[in-house]
N, C-alpha and C positions, 0 to 999 in steps of 0.2 A: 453228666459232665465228665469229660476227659483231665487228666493230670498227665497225660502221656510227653513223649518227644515222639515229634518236634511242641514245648514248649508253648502257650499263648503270647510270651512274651518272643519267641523267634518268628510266629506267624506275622506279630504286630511290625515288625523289623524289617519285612518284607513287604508290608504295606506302601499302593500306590500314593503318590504328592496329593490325590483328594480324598482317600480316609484318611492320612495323617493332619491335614488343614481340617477336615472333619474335627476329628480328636482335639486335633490344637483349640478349635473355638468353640468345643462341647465344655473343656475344664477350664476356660477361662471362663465362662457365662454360666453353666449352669450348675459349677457347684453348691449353691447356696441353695437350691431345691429342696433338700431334706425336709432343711430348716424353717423354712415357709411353709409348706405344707407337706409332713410328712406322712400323712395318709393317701393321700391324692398323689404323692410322688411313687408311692409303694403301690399303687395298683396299676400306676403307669410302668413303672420298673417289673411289674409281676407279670403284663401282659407282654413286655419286650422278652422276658424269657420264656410264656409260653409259646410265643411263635416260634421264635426258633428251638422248642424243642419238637414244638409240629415236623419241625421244618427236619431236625435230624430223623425223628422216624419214620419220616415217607423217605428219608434219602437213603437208611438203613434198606427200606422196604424194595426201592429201586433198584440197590445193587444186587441184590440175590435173584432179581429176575433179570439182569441184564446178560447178554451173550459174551462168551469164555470160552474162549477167545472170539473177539467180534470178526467176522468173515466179510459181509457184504456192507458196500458203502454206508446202508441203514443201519447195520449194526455200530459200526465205527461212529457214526453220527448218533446216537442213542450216546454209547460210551461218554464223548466228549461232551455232550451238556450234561451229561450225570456228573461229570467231573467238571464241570464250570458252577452247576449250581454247590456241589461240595466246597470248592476254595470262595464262594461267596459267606455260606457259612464259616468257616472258618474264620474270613476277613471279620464279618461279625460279630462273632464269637469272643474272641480275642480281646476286641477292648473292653467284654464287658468281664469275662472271667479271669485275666491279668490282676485284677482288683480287686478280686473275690477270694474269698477262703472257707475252710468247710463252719458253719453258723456253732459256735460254741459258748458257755456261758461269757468265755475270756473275751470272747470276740465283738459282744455287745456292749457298747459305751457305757455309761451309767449318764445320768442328766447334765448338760451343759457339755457336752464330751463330742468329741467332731463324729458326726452321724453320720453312725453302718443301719443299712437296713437289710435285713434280714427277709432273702426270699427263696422259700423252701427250707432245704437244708443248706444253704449258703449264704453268707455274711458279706456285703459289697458297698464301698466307702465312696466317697465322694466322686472320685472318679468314674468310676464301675457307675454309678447313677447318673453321671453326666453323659454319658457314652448311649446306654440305655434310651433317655431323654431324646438324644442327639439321633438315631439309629433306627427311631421307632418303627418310623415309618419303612426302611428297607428291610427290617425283621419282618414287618408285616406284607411285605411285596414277596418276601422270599418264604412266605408260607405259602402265599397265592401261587408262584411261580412251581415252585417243586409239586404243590397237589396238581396243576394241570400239567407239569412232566410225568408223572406217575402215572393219569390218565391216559396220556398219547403212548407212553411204552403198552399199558395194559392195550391197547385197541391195536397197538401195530403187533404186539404176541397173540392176541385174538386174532390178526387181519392174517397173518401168518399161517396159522394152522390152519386156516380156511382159503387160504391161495387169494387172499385178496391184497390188491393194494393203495394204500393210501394215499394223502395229500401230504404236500410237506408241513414241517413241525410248524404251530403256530405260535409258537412260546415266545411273548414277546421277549425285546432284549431288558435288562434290567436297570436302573435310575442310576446315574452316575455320580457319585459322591464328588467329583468336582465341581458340579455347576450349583450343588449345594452349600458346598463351603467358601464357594466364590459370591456369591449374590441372596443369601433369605432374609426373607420378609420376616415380621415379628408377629408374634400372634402370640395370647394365653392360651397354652393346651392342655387338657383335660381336666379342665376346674382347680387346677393348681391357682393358689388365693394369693397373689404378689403383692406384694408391700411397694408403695412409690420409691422406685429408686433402685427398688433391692435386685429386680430378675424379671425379664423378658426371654421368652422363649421362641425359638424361630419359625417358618412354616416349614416344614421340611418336603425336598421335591417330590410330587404325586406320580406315580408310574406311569 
């Protein structure tokens, strides 16, 4: 995790009108997740940070193979999806460690106390677990998406050194956080136990 500038909170500031309507109707709806079931909320929330930390060290791994300075329209086009799937993690990123702090004894509530759960070495509050919840599914698109960018550089720096040439990129595009926050369906996800009344959780869009 980064504490760098620019900020999670400036990234988030720059957020499109559908991950903000995102956000807006992740912390009205699913703050109370902890609370209901917080074991089931903690391995949902533990698996929205492994993706995207998949998701940073294949993009780590991307840029050190990629062309510097890019020359040919292939290389320029490599470039710019490395740098599209980057600012998607970061869009990402952002709502969920804005909310996050490093996991301390201070940092964990004591019983009856508004519920941080704690994943890794970092402590993240009702928000940070709403966002998580809400996100899941584009963490997990954008670990798909960046391993098969990884693949297509690897095969076009293979095609390269052997004078061959490819097809173009098949990456598809990525799920748009407007048509998500404009229209889902409600579903219980991942065995999270809701109480009548208390919390419904949405479908979130499928890639």
């Amino acid at each position: 995790m980064s504490w760098s500038v620019p900020s999670w909170s400036d990234i988030k500031a720059g957020w499109s009108s559908g991950w903000q309507a995102l956000y807006d109707q992740a912390t009205r709806t699913y703050a109370s997740a902890a609370q209901v079931d917080p074991t089931g909320t903690l391995t949902r929330v533990q698996t929205f940070v492994d993706a995207l930390s998949d998701s940073r060290a294949t993009l780590d791994r991307m840029a050190a193979k990629l062309p510097n300075p890019p020359v040919t329209d292939a290389d320029k086009a490599a470039v710019a999806k490395h740098r599209a799937l980057e600012k998607r993690y970061h869009e990402l990123a952002a709502g969920f460690y804005d909310d996050a702090q490093p996991a301390t004894d201070a940092t964990v509530p004591s019983t009856g106390a508004v519920p941080v759960l704690v994943v890794g070495a970092v402590a993240v509050g009702a928000v940070g677990v709403a966002w998580a919840l809400a996100a899941y599914e584009y963490a997990v698109n954008l670990r798909e998406q960046t391993d098969l960018a990884e693949r297509e550089l690897d095969a076009r720096i293979e095609a390269s050194r052997e004078g061959r040439a490819l097809q173009p990129s098949t990456l598809p595009p990525p799920p748009s956080p407007e048509s998500a926050a404009k229209g889902m369906g409600w579903l219980l996800v991942g065995g999270l136990a809701v109480a009548a009344g208390v919390i419904v959780l949405p479908t979130l869009l499928k890639k």
